[in-house]
MARDOMAR-417877 format. One record per residue (C-alpha): residue in three letters; x, y, z. Coordinates in steps of 0.05 Angstrom, whole numbers, padded with zeros to 5 digits, always signed. Layout:
<recs>
ALAXYZ...
</recs>
This chain:
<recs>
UNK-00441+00196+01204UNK-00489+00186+01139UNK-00553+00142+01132UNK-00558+00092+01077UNK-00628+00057+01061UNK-00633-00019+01051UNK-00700-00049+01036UNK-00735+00012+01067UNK-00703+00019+01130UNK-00649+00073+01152UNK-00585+00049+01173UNK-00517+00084+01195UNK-00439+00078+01170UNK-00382+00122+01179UNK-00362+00152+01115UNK-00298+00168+01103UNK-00270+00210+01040UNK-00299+00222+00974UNK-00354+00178+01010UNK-00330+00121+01019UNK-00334+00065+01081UNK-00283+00078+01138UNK-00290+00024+01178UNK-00260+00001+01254UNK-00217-00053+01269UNK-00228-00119+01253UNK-00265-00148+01315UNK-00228-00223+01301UNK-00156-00229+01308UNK-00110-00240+01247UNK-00102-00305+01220UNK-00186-00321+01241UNK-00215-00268+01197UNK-00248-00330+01151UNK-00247-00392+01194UNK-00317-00412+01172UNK-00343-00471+01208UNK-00346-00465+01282UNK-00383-00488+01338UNK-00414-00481+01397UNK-00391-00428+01441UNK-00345-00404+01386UNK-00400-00393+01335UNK-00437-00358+01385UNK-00368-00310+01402UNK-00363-00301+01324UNK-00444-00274+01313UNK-00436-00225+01365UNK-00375-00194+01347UNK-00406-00178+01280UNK-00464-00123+01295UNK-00520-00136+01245UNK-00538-00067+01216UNK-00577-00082+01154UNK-00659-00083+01146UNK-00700-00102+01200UNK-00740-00142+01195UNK-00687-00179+01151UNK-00693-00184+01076UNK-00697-00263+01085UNK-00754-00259+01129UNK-00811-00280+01088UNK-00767-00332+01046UNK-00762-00363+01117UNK-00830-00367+01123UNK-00853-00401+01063UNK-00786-00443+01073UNK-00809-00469+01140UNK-00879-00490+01113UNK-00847-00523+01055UNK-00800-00560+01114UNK-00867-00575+01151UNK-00903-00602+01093UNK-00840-00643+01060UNK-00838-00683+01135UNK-00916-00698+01124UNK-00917-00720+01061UNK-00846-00771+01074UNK-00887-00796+01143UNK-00948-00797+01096UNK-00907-00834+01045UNK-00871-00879+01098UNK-00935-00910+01122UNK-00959-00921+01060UNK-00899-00964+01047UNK-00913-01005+01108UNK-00980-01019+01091UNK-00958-01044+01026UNK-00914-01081+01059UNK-00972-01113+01090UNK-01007-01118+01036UNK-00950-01161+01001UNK-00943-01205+01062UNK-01020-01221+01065UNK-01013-01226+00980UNK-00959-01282+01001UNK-01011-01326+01041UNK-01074-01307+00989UNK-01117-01268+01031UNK-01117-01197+00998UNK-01176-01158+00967UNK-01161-01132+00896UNK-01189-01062+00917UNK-01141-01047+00979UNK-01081-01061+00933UNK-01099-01021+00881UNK-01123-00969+00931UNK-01057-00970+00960UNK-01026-00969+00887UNK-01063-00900+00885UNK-01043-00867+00940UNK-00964-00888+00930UNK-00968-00863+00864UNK-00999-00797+00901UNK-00956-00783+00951UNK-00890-00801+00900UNK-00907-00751+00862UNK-00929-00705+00922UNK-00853-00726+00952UNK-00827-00702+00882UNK-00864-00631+00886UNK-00840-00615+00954UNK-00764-00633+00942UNK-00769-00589+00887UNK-00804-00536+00924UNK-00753-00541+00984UNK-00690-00533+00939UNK-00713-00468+00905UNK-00736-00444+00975UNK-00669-00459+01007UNK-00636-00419+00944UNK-00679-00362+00947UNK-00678-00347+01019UNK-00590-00365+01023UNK-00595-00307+00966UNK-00633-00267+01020UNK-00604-00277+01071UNK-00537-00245+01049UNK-00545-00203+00983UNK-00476-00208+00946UNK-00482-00137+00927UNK-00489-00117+00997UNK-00440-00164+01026UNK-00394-00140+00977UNK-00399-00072+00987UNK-00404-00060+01066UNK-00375-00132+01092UNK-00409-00175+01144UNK-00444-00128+01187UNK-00503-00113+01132UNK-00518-00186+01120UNK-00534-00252+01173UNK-00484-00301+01190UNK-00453-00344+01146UNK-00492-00433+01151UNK-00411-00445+01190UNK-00440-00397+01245UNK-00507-00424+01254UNK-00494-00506+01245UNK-00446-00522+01297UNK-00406-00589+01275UNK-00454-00645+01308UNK-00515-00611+01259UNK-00480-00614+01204UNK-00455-00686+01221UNK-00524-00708+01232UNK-00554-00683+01176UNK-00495-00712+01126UNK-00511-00778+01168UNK-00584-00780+01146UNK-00569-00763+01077UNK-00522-00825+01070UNK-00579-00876+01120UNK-00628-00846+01068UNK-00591-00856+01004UNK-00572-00929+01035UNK-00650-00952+01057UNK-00659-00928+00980UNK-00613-00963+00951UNK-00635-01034+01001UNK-00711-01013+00974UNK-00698-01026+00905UNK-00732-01091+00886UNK-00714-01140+00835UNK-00752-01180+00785UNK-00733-01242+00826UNK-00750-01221+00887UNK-00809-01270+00926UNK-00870-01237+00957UNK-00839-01243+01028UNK-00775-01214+00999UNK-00818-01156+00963UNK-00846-01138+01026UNK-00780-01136+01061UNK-00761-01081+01004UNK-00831-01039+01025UNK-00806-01048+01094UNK-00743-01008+01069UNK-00775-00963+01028UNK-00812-00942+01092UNK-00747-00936+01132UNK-00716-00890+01066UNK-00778-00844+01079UNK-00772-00830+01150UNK-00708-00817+01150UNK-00714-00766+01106UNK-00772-00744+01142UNK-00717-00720+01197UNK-00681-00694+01147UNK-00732-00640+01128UNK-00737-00625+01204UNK-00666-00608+01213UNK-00673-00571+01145UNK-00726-00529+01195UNK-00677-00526+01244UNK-00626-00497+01204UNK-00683-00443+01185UNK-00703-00433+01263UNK-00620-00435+01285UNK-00612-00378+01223UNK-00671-00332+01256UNK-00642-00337+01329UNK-00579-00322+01310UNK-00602-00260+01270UNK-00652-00239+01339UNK-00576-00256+01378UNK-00539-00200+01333UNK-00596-00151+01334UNK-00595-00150+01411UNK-00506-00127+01415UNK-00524-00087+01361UNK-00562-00027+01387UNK-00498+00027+01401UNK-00477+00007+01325UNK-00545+00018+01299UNK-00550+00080+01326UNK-00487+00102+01312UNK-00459+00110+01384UNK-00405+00057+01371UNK-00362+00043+01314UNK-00371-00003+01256UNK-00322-00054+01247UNK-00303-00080+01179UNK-00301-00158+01177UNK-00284-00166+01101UNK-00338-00230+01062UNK-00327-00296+01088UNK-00326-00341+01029UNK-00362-00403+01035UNK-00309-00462+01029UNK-00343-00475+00960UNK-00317-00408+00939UNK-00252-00418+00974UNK-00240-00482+00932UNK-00261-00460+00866UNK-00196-00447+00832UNK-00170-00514+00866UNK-00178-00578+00834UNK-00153-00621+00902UNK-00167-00636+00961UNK-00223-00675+01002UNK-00275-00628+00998UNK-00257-00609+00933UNK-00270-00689+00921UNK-00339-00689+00956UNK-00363-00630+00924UNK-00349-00655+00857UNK-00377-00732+00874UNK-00447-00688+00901UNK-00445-00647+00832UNK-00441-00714+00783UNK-00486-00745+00845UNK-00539-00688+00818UNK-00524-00702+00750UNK-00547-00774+00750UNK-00602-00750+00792UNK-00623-00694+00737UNK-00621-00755+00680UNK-00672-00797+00720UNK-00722-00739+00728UNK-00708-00725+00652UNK-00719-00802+00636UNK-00779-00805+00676UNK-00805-00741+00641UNK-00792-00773+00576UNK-00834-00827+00586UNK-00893-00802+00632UNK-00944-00780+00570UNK-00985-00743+00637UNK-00982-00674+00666UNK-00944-00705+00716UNK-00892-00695+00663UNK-00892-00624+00680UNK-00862-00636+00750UNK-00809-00686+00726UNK-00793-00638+00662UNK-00788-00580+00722UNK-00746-00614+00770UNK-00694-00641+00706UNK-00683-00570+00688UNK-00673-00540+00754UNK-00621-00585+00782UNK-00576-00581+00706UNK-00581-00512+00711UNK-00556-00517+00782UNK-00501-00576+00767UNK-00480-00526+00695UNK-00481-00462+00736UNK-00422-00494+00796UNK-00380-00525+00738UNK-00381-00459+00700UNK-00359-00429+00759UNK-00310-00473+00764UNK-00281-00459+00701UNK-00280-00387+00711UNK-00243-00397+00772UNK-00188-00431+00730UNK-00189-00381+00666
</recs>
């Protein structure tokens, strides 16, 4: 039995010759070595048959942290943002019948214009956050190296199927109050403030979008606490360490296929982020501000995101 040190803390594996990893048995039977996404019960049955015997605390512990502030603050600034909406909404209506004060509407201009680009900041903030703390969470030179047991779970063992289903169904209720939001230069007062009304609806859900994004987070710790608790023979080297070989994520499954349906939603999300990435680069264009900053910030981080899955795309193929 030899020690190896991750992130400062001592942890055992059986070495076999010229020091190499001799590992156990597989705990899963063949043919469910990489059966990702499961749920329920079965998730739980496929955490606990991996011991954790990496760092602890975990190397993704303070990326969680900041992550679930970022989660916390994105929900207040989209309620923020939502009520906002509604009392433009108001606003319009009363605008419709002639009894509005110049200074609440431009007061309300002010704060919509504040909190948009408060919104902008935090969805930024929350995609590097989820990056940096999914890099964390399982190192791909450790994963590599010494298999599942020296990194947490893979997302298909933490969000069972109705989490995942609920937070694809907000996605496509928020994209669809956004797209119902968007007025038009013929619209009528009454119909303008219909639009705010939607723009409201947009914001909220999204609101309970960054809470399951904090659930995910919360789900992700549990599970890790779950593993650490079967894991105290392995740890200690009274039990053997089984080798469960990297579950690929069905993104790196796919990548050297070019069909399929989630091949086909994967690629409609990447040219989805595309279009997004031009309208932060238009709006950066033309915003002669600081604000410019943000928008300039946000363009470049989701093309080098969109370039980086398409060049791995290609290497798949090559």
């Amino acid at each position: 039995m030899a020690g190896r040190a991750f992130g400062g803390v001592q942890v055992q594996t059986v070495q076999g010759p010229p020091g190499q990893p001799q590992w156990g048995p597989s705990p899963f039977p063949a043919g469910q070595k990489t059966r990702l996404f499961v749920g329920g019960t079965a998730a739980r049955q496929a955490r606990i048959a991996v011991p954790y015997l990496g760092p602890d605390p975990a190397p993704s512990r303070r990326a969680g942290a900041v992550l679930k502030v970022l989660c916390v603050v994105g929900v207040a600034v989209r309620i923020a943002q939502g009520l906002a909406f509604g009392q433009r909404a108001g606003l319009d209506r009363s605008l419709a019948l002639g009894s509005i004060s110049r200074d609440a509407l431009i007061s309300n201009t002010n704060l919509l214009w504040a909190l948009g680009l408060l919104r902008t900041v935090s969805w930024i903030s929350l995609l590097v956050g989820f990056i940096v703390w999914g890099r964390a969470r399982r190192p791909k030179a450790m994963l590599q190296a010494y298999g599942e047991a020296y990194v947490e779970s893979p997302y298909g063992w933490i969000a069972t199927a109705p989490l995942r289903l609920l937070v694809l169904g907000m996605v496509v209720a928020g994209v669809a109050a956004r797209v119902a939001s968007t007025p038009d230069r013929l619209d009528s007062l009454s119909r303008l403030a219909q639009r705010r009304d939607w723009s409201a609806v947009s914001c909220l859900v999204w609101a309970v979008y960054y809470v399951l994004a904090l659930v995910v987070v919360v789900l992700s710790e549990r599970a890790l606490a779950e593993r650490l608790a079967v894991s105290g023979a392995h740890r200690a080297g009274r039990a053997p360490i089984p080798f469960v070989p990297p579950i690929l994520s069905a993104g790196e499954r796919e990548a050297g296929k070019s069909e399929g349906v989630g091949w086909i939603l994967r690629t409609a999300g990447l040219i989805l982020l595309l279009f997004i990435a031009v309208t932060f680069g238009i709006v950066a264009a033309t915003e002669h501000t600081a604000v410019s900053l943000v928008w300039t910030a946000g363009f470049g981080l989701v093309t080098l995101l969109v370039v980086r899955a398409f060049v791995r795309r290609y290497r798949a193929n090559h």
